[in-house]
C-alpha positions as CSV (number, residue, x, y, z in Angstrom):
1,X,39.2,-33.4,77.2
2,X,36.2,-33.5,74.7
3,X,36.3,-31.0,71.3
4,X,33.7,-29.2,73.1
5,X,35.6,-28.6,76.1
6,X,38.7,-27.6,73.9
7,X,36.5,-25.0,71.8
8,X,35.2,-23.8,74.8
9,X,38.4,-23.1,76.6
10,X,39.5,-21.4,73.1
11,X,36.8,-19.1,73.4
12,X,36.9,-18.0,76.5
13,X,40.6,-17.3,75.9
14,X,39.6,-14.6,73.7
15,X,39.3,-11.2,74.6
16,X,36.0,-10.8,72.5
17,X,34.2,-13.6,74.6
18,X,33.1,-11.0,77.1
19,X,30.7,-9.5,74.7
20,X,28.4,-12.4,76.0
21,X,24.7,-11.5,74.4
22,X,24.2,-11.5,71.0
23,X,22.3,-8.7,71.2
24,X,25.8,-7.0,72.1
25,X,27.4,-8.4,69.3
26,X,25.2,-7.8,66.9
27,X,25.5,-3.8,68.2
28,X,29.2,-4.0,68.2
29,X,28.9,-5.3,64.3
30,X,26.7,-2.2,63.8
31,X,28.9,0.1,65.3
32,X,31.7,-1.6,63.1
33,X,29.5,-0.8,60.3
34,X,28.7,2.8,61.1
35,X,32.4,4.0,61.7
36,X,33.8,1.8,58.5
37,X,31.4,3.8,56.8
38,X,31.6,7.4,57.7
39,X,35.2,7.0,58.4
40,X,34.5,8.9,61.8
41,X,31.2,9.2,63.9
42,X,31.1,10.8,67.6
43,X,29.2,9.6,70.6
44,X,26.0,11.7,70.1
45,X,25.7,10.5,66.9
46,X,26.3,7.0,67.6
47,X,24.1,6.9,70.6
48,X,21.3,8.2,68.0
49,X,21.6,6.2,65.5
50,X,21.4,2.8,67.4
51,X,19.3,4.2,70.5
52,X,21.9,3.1,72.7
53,X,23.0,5.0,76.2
54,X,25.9,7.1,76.4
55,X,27.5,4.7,78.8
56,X,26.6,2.2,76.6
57,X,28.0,3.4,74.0
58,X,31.4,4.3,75.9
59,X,31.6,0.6,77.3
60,X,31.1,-0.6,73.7
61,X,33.8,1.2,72.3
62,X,36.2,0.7,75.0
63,X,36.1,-3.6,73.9
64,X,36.3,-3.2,70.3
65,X,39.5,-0.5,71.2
66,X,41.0,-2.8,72.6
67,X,40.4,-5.4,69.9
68,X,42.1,-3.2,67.9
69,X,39.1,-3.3,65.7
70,X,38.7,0.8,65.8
71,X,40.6,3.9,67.6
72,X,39.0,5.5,70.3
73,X,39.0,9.4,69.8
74,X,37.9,12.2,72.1
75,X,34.0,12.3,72.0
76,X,33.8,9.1,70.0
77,X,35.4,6.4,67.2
78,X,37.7,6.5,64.1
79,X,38.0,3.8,61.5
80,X,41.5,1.6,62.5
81,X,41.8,-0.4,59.0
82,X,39.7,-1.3,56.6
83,X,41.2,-4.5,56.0
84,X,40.5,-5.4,60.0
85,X,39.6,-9.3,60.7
86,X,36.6,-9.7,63.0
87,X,36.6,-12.1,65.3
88,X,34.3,-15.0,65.2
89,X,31.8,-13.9,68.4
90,X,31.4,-10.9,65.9
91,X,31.4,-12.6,62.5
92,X,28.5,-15.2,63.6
93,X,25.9,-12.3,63.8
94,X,26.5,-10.8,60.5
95,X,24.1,-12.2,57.7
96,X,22.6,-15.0,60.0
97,X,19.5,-15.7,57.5
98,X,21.3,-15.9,53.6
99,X,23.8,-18.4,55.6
100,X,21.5,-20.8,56.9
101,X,20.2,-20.9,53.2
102,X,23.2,-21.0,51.7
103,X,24.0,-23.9,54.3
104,X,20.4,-25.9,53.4
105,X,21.6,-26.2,49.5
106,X,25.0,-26.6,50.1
107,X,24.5,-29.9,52.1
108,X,21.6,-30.7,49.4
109,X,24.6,-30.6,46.9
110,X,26.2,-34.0,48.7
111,X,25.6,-37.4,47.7
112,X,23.7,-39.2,50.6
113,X,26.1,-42.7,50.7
114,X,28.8,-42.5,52.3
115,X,31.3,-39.7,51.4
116,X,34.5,-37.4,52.7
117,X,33.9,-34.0,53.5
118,X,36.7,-31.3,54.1
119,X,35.2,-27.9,55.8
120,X,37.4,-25.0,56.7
121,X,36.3,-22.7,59.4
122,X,34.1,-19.6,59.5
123,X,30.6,-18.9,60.0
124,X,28.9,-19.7,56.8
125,X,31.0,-23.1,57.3
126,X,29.5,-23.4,60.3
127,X,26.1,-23.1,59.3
128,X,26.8,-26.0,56.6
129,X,28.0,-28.1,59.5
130,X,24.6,-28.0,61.3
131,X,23.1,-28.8,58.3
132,X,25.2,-31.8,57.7
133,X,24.4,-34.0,61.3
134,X,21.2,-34.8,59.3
135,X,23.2,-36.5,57.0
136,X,23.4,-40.5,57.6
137,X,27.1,-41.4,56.1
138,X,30.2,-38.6,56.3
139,X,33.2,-38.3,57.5
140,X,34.0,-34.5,58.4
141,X,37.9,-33.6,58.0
142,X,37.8,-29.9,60.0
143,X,40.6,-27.6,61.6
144,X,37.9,-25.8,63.0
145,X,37.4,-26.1,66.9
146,X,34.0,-24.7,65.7
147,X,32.9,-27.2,63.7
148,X,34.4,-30.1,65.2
149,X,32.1,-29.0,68.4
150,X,29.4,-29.0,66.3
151,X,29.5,-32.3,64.9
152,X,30.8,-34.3,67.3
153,X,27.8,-35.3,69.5
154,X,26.6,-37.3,66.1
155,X,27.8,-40.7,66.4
156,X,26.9,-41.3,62.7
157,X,30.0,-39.0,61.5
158,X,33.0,-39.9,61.3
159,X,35.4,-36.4,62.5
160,X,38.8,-36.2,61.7
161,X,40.5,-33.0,63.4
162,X,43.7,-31.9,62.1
163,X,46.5,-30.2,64.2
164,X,47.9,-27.1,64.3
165,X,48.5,-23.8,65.9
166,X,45.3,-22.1,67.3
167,X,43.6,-18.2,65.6
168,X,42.2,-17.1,68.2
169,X,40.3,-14.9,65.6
170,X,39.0,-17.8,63.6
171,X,39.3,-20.2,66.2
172,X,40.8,-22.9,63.3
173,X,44.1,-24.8,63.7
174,X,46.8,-23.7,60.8
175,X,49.8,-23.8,60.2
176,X,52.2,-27.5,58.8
177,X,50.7,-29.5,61.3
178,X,46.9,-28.4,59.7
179,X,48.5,-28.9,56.4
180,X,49.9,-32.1,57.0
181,X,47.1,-33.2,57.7
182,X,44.8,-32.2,54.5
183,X,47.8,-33.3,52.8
184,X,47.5,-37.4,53.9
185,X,43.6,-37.9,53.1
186,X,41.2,-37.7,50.1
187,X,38.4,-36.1,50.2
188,X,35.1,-35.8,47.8
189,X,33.6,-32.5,48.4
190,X,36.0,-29.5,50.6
191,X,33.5,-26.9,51.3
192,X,35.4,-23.4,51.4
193,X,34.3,-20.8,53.8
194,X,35.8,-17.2,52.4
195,X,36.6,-13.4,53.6
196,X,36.2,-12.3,49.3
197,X,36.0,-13.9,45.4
198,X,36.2,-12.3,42.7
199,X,36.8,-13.2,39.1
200,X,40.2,-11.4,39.4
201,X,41.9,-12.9,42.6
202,X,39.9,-16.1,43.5
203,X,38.7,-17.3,46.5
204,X,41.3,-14.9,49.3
205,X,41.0,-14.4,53.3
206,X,42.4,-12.3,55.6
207,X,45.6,-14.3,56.9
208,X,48.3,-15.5,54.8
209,X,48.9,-18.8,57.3
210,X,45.3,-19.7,56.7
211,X,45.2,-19.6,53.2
212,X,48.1,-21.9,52.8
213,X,46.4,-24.5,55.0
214,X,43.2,-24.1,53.1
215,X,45.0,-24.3,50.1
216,X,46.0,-28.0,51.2
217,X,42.7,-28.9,51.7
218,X,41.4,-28.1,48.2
219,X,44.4,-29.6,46.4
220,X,43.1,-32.9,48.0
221,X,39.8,-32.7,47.2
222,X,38.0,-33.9,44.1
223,X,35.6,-30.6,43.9
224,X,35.1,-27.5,46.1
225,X,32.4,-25.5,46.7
226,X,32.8,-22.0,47.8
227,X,30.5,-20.7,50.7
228,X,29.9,-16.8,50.7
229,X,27.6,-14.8,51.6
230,X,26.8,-11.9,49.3
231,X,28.8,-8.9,51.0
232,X,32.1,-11.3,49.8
233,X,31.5,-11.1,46.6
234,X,33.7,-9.0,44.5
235,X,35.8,-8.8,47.5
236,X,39.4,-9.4,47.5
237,X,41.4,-10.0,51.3
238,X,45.1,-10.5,51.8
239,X,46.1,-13.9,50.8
240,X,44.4,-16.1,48.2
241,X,43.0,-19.9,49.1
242,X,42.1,-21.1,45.3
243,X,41.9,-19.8,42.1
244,X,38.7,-19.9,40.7
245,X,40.0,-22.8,38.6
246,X,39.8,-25.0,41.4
247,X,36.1,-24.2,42.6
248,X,33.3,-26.3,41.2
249,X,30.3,-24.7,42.8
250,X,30.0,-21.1,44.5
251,X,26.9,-20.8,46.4
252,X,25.8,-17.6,48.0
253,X,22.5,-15.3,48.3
254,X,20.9,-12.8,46.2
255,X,22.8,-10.1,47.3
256,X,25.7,-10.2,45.8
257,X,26.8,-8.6,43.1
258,X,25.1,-10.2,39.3
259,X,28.1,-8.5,37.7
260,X,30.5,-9.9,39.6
261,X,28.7,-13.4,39.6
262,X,28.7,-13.3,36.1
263,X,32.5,-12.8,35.6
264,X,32.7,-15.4,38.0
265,X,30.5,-17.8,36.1
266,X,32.2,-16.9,32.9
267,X,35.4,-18.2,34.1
268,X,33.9,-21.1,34.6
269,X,32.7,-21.7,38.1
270,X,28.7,-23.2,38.9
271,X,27.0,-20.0,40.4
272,X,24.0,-21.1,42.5
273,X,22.0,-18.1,44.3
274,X,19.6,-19.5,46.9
275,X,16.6,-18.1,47.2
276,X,15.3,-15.2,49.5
C-alpha cells in the first residue's frame, strides 16, 4: 500500500472526515471561534452572525458535539475546554495565507546541496513540505502520514517514515517506535511545527506522547527552526517539545505578539517575521 493510500485510509477513519468541503470546515473553525469566545452563544445568534440556516447550524453542531470539541445545550452551544485539540481537517483552514509565507522563507532558510531534513506534523509543517518538492537534494525524515503523502510523488527526495502508533487528531505516528526512529539518524535542519512558544515554557503542544517524540527529533538535529503562526505565540499547551535553548530560528507572521517576540529573541532565539 502507497503512503498515500495509508494517509488516506487514516483520514477517513476519523470522525471529522465527514465535514468534506472546506467551506464547512472553515464554518465549523468559526463557530469554534465564536463559542470559545463568548463562552456560550445560542442558535439565533449563531445563525446571524455567520448567515448560516438553522438546520445548518443544528447539523454543524451535532459533528463538532460529537468531537467533543463543544457541548450542545438547549437552543444552542457551550464552550467544552479551552485547552481542546482540533483535529487536522479543522486545523488546515485556520491561517491558510501567513502559513504559506511562513512556509516560502522557511524552505529559503535551507542550503540547496544535499541535506537531512526532520519535519514533525501539523499544518504549518505541511505547508513547508510543499514548499520543499522544489528543492533538488533532501532527504525528508517525517512521522507525519501528512507529509510523507505530500512528498512522496517526488522522486528527487529521499523520505524516511518512522513508526509508531497513529493520532488520529494529528494524523502523526508517536510513541518509542517514532522515537526510535529520530533517535538512529542525523539530521541538519528539524523544522518544528507547534500548538504555543513563549519565552517562559518553550516550544509546547497539546499531547504529552507527541512532545516526547518531537523531543527526539530535535535532540538529533544540528538546528531547529520553529514554525508558528502568529495566534501561537505567547501560547503555552500541555506538554513542552524544546526549550527555547534548542531553537535556532522561529519564523512566524506579523501577527503575533512584538512583546512576546521580543522576550523570545532576548533569550536568544533568531526571530524572522515574514512579510504580509
Amino acid at each position: 500500500m502507497t503512503t498515500e493510500g495509508i494517509f488516506t485510509m487514516a483520514a477517513a477513519d476519523t470522525a471529522i472526515a465527514r465535514v468534506g468541503s472546506g467551506k464547512r470546515s472553515q464554518r465549523m473553525v468559526a463557530i469554534l471561534d465564536l463559542v470559545a469566545e463568548h463562552g456560550a452563544i445560542g442558535l439565533a445568534e449563531l445563525c446571524d452572525a455567520l448567515r448560516i440556516s438553522p438546520a445548518t447550524a443544528r447539523r454543524d453542531l451535532a459533528v463538532l458535539a460529537e468531537q467533543k470539541l463543544l457541548l450542545r445545550t438547549h437552543g444552542g452551544a457551550t464552550i467544552l475546554d479551552h485547552g481542546t485539540e482540533l483535529p487536522v481537517a479543522l486545523r488546515d483552514t485556520r491561517f491558510q495565507d501567513a502559513k504559506r509565507r511562513i512556509a516560502r522563507t522557511t524552505a529559503e532558510l535551507l542550503p540547496q546541496g544535499r541535506h537531512a531534513v526532520a519535519l514533525s506534523g501539523g499544518t504549518t509543517t505541511a505547508s513547508v513540505a510543499r514548499e520543499l518538492v522544489r528543492h533538488p537534494d533532501l532527504t525528508i525524515v517525517t512521522n507525519s502520514l501528512t507529509i510523507a503523502g505530500l512528498v512522496a510523488n517526488h522522486p528527487q527526495l529521499k523520505v524516511v517514515m518512522t513508526g509508531g502508533i497513529l493520532r488520529p487528531q494529528s494524523l502523526e505516528l508517536v510513541g518509542v517506535l517514532a522515537e526510535g526512529t529520530f533517535t538512529a539518524v542525523n539530521v541538519g535542519t528539524a523544522i518544528l511545527g507547534a500548538d504555543g512558544i513563549s519565552a517562559a515554557s518553550g516550544v509546547t503542544t497539546h499531547d504529552e506522547t507527541e512532545a516526547r517524540t518531537n523531543h527526539a527529533m530535535v535532540m538529533k538535529a544540528q538546528r531547529t527552526i520553529v514554525v508558528a503562526d502568529g495566534s501561537k505565540i505567547g501560547r503555552v499547551a500541555l506538554a513542552r517539545m524544546a526549550d527555547l535553548g534548542q531553537v535556532a530560528v522561529l519564523v512566524t507572521d506579523s501577527s503575533a505578539d512584538a512583546a512576546e517576540l521580543e522576550r523570545i529573541r532576548a533569550a536568544g532565539v533568531e526571530v524572522v517575521v515574514v512579510a504580509d
